[in-house]
C-alpha positions in Angstrom: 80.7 -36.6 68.5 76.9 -37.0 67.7 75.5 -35.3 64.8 72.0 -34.7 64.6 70.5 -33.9 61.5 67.8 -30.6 61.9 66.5 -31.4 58.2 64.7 -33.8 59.3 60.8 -33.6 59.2 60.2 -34.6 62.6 62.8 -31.9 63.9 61.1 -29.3 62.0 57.8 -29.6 63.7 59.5 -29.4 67.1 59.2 -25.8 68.6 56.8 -23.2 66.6 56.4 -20.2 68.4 55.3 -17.6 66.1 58.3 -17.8 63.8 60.8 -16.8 67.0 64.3 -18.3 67.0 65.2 -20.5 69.7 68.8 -21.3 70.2 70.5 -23.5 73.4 74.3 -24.1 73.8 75.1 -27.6 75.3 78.5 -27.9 75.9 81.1 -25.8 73.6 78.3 -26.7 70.7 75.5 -24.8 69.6 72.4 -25.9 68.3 69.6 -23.9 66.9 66.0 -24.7 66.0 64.5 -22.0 63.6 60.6 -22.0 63.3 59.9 -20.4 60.3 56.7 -22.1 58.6 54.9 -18.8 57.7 57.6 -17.9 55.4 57.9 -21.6 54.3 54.4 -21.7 53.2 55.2 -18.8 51.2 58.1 -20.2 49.2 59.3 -23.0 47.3 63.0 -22.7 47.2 65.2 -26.4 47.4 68.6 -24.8 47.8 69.9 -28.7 47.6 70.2 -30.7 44.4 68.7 -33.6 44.3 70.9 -35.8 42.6 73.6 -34.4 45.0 71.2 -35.8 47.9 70.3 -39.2 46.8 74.2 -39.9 46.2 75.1 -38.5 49.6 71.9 -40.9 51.2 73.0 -43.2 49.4 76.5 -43.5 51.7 73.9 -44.7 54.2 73.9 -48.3 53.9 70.5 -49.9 55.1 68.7 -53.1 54.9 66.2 -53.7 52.3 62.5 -54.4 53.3 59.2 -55.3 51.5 56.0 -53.8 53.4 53.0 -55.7 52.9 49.3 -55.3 53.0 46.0 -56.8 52.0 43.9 -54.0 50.2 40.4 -53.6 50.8 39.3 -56.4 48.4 41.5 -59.1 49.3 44.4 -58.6 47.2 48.2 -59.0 48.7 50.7 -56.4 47.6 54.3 -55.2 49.1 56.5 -52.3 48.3 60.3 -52.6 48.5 61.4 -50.1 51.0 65.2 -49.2 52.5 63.6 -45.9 54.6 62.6 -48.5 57.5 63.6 -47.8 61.5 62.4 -48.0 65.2 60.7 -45.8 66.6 60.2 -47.0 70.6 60.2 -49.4 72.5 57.6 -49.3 74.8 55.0 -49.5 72.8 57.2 -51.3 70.5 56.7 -49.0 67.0 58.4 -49.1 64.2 58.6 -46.5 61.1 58.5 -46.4 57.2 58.1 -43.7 54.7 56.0 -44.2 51.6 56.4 -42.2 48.6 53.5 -40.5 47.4 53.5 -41.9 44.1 53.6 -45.6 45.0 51.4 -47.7 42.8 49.5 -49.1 46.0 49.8 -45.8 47.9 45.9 -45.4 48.6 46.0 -49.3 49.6 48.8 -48.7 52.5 47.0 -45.6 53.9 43.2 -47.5 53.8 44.4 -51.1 55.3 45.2 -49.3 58.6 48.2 -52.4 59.1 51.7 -53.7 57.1 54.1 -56.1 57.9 57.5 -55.3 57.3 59.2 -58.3 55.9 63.6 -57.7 56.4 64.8 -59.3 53.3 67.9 -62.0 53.9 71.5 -62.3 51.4 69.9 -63.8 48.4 66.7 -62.4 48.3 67.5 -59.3 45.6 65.6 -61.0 43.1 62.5 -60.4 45.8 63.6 -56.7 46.3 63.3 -56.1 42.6 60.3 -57.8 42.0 58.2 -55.6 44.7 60.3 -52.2 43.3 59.0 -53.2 39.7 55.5 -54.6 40.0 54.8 -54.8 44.0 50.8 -54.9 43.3 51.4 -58.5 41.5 54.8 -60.0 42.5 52.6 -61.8 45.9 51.2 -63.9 43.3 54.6 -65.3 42.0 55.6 -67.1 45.4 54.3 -69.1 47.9 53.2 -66.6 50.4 51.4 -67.3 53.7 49.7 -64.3 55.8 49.9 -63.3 59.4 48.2 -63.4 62.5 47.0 -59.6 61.1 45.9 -61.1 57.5 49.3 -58.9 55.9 51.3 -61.1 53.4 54.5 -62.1 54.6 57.8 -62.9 52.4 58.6 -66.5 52.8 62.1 -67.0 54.3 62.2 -63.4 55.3 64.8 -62.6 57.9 62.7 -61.0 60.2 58.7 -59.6 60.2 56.5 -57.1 62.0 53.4 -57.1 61.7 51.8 -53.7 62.6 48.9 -52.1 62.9 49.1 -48.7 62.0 49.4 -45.8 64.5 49.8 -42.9 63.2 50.4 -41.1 59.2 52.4 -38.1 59.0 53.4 -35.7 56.1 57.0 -36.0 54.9 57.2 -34.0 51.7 56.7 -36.1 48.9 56.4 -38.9 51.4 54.5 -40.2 54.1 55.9 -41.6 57.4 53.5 -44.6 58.5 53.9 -45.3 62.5 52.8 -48.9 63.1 52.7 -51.0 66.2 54.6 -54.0 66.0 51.7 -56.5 67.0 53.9 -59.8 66.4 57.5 -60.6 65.2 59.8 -63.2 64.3 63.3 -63.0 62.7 65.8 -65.7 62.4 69.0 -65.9 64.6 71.7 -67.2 62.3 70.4 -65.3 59.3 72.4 -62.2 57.5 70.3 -58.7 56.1 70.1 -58.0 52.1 72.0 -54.7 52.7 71.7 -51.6 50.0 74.6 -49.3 49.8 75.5 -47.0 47.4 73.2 -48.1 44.6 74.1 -51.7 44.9 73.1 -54.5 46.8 75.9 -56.1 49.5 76.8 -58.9 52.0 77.4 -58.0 55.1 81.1 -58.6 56.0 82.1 -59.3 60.1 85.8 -58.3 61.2 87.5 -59.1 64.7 
């Protein structure tokens, strides 16, 4: 069984036809898309708590990333960022969503390019330096930059280095589309993984 979740932003802006309902059955299932933005603008109800959410995303385990950029006046700065995906593959694009309060926010919207640098096991003490102080951490390593000029994460498991495609509004984030211009990533190497709060190893079985 496939679940698809309908909450999600990019589902939302799928069919908008003044506020009709639009509803297909596939199979013995039923799914319905319900195009209500008038009466969304109009109200400012969460009906989900958000504690209860972030514990419930948080049984998502996902890799941990820091995106990079070069600002406008030269400096380097990353984020540490676990809402990272592909989009497509041809063109190759790949996805992350920025919060809106994010120290370098203005930065990742004006260079117009990141690299997202997949952190390896070991490397939490890099994934806590960009989620405490990602606008000065560049300047505690020995980084090197990319063919694009972005800062990349020495020893990183894997980078793309993007120019930026697209921005799109995602609440009280913003989902950047880049497209992947170059990549790299290490064959024998195993992802920082973030599960439930807490950093883990991935584990192979069979």
């Amino acid at each position: 069984m496939v679940v698809v979740n309908l909450s999600c932003p990019f589902f939302k802006l799928v069919l908008n036809y003044k506020s009709h309902r639009h509803c297909a059955d596939m199979g013995t299932g039923t799914w319905r898309l319900e195009s209500q933005r008038n009466n969304a603008n109009n109200m400012s109800v969460n009906l989900i708590n958000q504690r209860e959410f972030r514990d419930a995303m948080g049984c998502f385990a996902c890799a941990v990333t820091v995106i990079s950029t070069t600002t406008l006046d030269g400096q380097a700065v990353g984020v540490t960022v676990n809402s990272f995906n592909s989009v497509s593959l041809d063109p190759p694009l790949v996805l992350f969503c920025l919060g809106r309060e994010a120290t370098k926010f203005d930065d990742f919207l004006a260079s117009g390019q990141f690299t997202v640098n997949i952190l390896r096991q070991g490397q939490d003490n890099i994934s806590n330096g960009f989620a405490a102080d990602g606008g000065n951490f560049f300047q505690t390593m020995d980084s090197y930059t990319s063919a694009l000029g972005n800062p990349l994460v020495p020893d990183a498991l894997a980078i793309f280095d993007c120019e930026t495609e697209t921005v799109h509004d995602g609440g009280d984030h913003v989902i950047l589309i880049g497209r992947v211009i170059e990549l790299r990533h290490d064959h024998e190497g195993d992802p920082l993984i973030y599960y439930r709060g807490r950093y883990c190893n991935v584990s192979f079985t069979g």
